[in-house]
ROKOL-900671 format. One record per atom (N, C-alpha, C): residue number from 1; chain; y, x, z. Coordinates in nm, 2 decimals. Layout:
// ROKOL-900671
(rec NUM,'A',(Y,X,Z))
...
This chain:
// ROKOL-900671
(rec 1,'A',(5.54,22.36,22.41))
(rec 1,'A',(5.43,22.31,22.33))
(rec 1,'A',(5.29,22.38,22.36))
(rec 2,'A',(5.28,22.51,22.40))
(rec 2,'A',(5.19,22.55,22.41))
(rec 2,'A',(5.10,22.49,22.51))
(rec 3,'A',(5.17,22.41,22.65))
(rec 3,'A',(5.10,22.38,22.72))
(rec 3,'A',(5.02,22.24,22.69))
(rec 4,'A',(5.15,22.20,22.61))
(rec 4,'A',(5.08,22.03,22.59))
(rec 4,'A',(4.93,22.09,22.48))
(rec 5,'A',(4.93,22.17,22.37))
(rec 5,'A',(4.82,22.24,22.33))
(rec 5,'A',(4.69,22.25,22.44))
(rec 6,'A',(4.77,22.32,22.52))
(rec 6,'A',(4.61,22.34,22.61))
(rec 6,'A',(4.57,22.24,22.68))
(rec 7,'A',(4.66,22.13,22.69))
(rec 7,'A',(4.59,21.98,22.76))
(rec 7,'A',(4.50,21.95,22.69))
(rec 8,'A',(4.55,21.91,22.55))
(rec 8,'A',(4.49,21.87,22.42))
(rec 8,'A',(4.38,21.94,22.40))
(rec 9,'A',(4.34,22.07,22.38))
(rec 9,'A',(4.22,22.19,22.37))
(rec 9,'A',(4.08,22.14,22.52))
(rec 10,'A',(4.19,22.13,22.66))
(rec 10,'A',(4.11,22.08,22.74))
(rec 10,'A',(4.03,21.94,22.73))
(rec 11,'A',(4.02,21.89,22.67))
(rec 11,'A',(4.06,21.75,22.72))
(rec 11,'A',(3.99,21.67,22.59))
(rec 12,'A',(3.90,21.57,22.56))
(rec 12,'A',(3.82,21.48,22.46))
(rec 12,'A',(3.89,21.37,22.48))
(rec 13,'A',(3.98,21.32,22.56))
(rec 13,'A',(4.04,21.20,22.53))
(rec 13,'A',(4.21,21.19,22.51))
(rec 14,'A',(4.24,21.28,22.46))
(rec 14,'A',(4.34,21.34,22.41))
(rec 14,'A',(4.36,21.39,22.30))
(rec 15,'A',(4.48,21.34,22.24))
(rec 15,'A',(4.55,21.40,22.06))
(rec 15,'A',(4.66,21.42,22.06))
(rec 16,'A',(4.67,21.57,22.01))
(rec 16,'A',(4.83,21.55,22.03))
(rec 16,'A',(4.84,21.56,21.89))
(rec 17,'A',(4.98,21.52,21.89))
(rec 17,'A',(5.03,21.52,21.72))
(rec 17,'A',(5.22,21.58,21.78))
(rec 18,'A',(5.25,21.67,21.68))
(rec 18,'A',(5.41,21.68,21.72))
(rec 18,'A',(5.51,21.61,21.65))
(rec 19,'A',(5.56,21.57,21.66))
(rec 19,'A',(5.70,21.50,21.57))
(rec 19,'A',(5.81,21.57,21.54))
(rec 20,'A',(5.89,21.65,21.41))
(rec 20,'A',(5.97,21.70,21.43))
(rec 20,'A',(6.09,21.58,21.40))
(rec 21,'A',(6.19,21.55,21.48))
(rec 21,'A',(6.30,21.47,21.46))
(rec 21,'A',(6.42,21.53,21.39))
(rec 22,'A',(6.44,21.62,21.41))
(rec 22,'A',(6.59,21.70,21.35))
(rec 22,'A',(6.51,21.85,21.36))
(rec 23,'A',(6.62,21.93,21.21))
(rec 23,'A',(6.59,22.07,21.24))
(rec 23,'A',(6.51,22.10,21.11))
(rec 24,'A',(6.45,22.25,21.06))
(rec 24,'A',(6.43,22.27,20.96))
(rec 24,'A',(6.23,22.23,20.93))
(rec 25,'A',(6.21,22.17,20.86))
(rec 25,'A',(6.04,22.16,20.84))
(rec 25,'A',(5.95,22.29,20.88))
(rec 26,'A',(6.01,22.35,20.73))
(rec 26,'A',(5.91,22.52,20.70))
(rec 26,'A',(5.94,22.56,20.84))
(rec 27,'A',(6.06,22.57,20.90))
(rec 27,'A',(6.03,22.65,21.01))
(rec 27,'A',(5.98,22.62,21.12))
(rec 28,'A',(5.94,22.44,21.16))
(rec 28,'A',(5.90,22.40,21.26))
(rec 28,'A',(5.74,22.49,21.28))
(rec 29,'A',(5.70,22.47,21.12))
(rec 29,'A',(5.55,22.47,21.09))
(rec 29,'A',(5.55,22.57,21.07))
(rec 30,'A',(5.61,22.68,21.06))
(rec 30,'A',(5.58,22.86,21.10))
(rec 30,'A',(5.61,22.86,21.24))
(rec 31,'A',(5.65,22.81,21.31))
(rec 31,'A',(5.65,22.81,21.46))
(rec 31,'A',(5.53,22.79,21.51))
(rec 32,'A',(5.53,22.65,21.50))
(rec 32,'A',(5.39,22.61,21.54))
(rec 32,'A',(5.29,22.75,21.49))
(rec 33,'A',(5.24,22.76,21.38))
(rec 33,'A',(5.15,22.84,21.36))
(rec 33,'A',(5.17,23.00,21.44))
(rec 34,'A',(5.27,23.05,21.49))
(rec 34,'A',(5.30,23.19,21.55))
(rec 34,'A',(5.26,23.16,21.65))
(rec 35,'A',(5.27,23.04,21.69))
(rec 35,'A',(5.19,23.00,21.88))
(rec 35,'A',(5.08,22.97,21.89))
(rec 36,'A',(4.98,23.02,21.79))
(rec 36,'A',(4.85,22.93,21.74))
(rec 36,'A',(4.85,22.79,21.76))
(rec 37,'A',(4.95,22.69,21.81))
(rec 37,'A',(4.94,22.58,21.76))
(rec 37,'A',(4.83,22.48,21.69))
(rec 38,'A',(4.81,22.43,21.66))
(rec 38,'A',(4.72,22.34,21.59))
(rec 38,'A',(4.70,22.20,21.57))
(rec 39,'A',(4.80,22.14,21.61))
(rec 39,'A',(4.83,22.00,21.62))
(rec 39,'A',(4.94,21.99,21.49))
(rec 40,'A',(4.90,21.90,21.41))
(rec 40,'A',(4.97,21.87,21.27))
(rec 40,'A',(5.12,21.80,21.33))
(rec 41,'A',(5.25,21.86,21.25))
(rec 41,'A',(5.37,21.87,21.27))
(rec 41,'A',(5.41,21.74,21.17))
(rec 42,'A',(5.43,21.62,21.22))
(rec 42,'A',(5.50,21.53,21.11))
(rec 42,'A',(5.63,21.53,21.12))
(rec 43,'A',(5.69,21.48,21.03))
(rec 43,'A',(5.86,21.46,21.00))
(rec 43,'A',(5.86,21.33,21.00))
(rec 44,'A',(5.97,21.26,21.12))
(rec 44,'A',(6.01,21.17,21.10))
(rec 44,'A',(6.14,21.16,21.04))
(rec 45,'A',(6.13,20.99,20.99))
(rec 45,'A',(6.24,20.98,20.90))
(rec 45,'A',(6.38,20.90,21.00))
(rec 46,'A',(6.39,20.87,21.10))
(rec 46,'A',(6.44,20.86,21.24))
(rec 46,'A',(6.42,20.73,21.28))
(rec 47,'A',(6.26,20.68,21.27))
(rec 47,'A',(6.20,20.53,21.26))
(rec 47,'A',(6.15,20.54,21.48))
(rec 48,'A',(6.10,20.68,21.43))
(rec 48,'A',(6.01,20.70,21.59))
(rec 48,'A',(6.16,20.76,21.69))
(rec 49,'A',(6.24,20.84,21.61))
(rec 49,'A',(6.33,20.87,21.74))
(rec 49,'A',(6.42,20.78,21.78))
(rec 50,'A',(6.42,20.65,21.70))
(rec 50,'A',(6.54,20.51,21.72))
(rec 50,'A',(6.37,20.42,21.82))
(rec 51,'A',(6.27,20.45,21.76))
(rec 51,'A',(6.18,20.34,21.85))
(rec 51,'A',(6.19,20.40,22.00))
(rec 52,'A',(6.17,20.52,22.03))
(rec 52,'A',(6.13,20.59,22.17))
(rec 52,'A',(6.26,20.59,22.25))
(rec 53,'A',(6.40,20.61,22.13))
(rec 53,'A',(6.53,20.65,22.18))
(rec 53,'A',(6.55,20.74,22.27))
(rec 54,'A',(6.50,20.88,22.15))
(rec 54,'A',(6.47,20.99,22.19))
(rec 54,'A',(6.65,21.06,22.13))
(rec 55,'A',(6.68,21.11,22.30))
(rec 55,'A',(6.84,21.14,22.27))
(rec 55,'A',(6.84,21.30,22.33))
(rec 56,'A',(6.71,21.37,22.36))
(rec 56,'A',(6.74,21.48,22.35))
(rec 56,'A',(6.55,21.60,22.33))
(rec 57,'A',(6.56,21.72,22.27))
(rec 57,'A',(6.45,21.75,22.25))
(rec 57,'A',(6.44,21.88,22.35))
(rec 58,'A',(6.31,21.94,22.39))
(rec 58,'A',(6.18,21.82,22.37))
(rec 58,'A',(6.16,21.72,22.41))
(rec 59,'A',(6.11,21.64,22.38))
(rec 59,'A',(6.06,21.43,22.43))
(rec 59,'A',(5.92,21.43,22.40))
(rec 60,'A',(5.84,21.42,22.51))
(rec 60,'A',(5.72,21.38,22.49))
(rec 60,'A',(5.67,21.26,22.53))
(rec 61,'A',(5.58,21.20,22.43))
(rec 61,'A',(5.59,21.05,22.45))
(rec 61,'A',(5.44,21.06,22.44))
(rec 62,'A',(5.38,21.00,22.57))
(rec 62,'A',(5.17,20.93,22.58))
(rec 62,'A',(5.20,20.82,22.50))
(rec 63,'A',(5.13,20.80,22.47))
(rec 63,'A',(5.08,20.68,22.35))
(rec 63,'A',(4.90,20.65,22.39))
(rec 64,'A',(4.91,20.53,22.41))
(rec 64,'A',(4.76,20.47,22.47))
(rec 64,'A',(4.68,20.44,22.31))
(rec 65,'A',(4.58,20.39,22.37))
(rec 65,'A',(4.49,20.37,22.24))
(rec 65,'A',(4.55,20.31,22.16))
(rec 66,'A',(4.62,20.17,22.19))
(rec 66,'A',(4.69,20.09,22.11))
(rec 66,'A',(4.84,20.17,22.06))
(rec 67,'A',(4.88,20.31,22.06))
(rec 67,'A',(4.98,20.31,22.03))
(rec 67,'A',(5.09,20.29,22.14))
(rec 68,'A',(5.08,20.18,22.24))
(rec 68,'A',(5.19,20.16,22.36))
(rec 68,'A',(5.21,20.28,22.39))
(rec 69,'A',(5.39,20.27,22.43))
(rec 69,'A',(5.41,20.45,22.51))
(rec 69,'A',(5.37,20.37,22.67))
(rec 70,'A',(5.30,20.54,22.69))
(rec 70,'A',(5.30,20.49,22.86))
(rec 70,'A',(5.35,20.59,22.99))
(rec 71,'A',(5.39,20.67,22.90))
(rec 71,'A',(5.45,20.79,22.94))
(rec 71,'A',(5.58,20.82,22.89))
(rec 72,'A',(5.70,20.89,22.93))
(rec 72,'A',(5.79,20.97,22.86))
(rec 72,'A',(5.85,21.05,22.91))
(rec 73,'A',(5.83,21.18,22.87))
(rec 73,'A',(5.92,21.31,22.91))
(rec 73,'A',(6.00,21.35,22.86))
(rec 74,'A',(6.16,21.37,22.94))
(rec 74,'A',(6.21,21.46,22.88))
(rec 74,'A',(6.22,21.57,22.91))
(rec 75,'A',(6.25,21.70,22.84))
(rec 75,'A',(6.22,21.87,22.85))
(rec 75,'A',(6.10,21.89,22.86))
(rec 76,'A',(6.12,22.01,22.90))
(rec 76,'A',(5.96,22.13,22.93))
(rec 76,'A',(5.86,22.08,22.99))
(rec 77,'A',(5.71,22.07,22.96))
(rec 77,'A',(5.60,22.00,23.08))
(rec 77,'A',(5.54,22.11,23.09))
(rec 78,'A',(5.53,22.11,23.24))
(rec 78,'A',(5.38,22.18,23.21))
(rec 78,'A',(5.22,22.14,23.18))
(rec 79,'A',(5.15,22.19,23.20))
(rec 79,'A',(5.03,22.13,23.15))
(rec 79,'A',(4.97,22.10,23.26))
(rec 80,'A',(4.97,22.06,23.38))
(rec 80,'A',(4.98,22.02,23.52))
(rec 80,'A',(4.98,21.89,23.50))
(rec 81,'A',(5.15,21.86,23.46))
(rec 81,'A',(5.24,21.71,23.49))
(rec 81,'A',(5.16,21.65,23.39))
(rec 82,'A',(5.16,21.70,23.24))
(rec 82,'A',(5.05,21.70,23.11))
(rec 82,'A',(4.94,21.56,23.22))
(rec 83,'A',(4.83,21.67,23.29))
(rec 83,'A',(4.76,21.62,23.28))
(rec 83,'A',(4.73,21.52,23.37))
(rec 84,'A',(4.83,21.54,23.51))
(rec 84,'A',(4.84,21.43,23.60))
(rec 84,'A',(4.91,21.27,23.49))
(rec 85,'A',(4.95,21.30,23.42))
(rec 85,'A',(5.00,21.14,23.33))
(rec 85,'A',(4.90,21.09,23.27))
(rec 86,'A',(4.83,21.19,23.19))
(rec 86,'A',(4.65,21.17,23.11))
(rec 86,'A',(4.58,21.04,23.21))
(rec 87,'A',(4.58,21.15,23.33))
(rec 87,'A',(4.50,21.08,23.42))
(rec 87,'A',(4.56,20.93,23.47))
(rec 88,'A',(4.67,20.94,23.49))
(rec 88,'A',(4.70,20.83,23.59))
(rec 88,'A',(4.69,20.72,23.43))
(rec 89,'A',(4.72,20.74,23.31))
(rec 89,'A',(4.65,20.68,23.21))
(rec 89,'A',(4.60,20.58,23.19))
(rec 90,'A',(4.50,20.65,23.24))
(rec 90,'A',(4.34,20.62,23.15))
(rec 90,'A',(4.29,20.56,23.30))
């Protein structure tokens, strides 16, 4: 997370938002906050991880202006791969 953060921090055409799919809320969002984080943590109700058919975490999914995924990762990114996807994007 922290890296996809600093893409996000770098970056004006970029938002990140995190999704927690499974696992405890309060503790997602004391996580988040111990990593200075700052991207608001939603709870899905398992609408987004049956749409993405997200079968293991972390999953990160680019989402274009319209919402289309145009991206999908699964595990660790760095903030490198991050931003080579941004780009090839847009």
């Amino acid at each position: 997370m922290p890296e996809l953060q600093a893409a996000a921090d770098a970056r004006d055409d970029f938002d990140l938002v995190t999704v927690l799919v499974h696992g405890n809320p309060r503790r997602a969002e004391a996580a988040a906050r111990s990593r200075n984080l700052t991207a608001p943590v939603l709870i899905d109700d398992g609408s987004l991880r049956a749409k993405f058919r997200v079968k293991r975490t972390p999953t990160t999914v680019l989402l274009d202006r319209d919402g289309r995924a145009v991206r999908m990762f699964v595990g660790a990114q760095s903030r490198d791969s991050i931003e080579r996807a941004l780009d090839d994007a847009n």
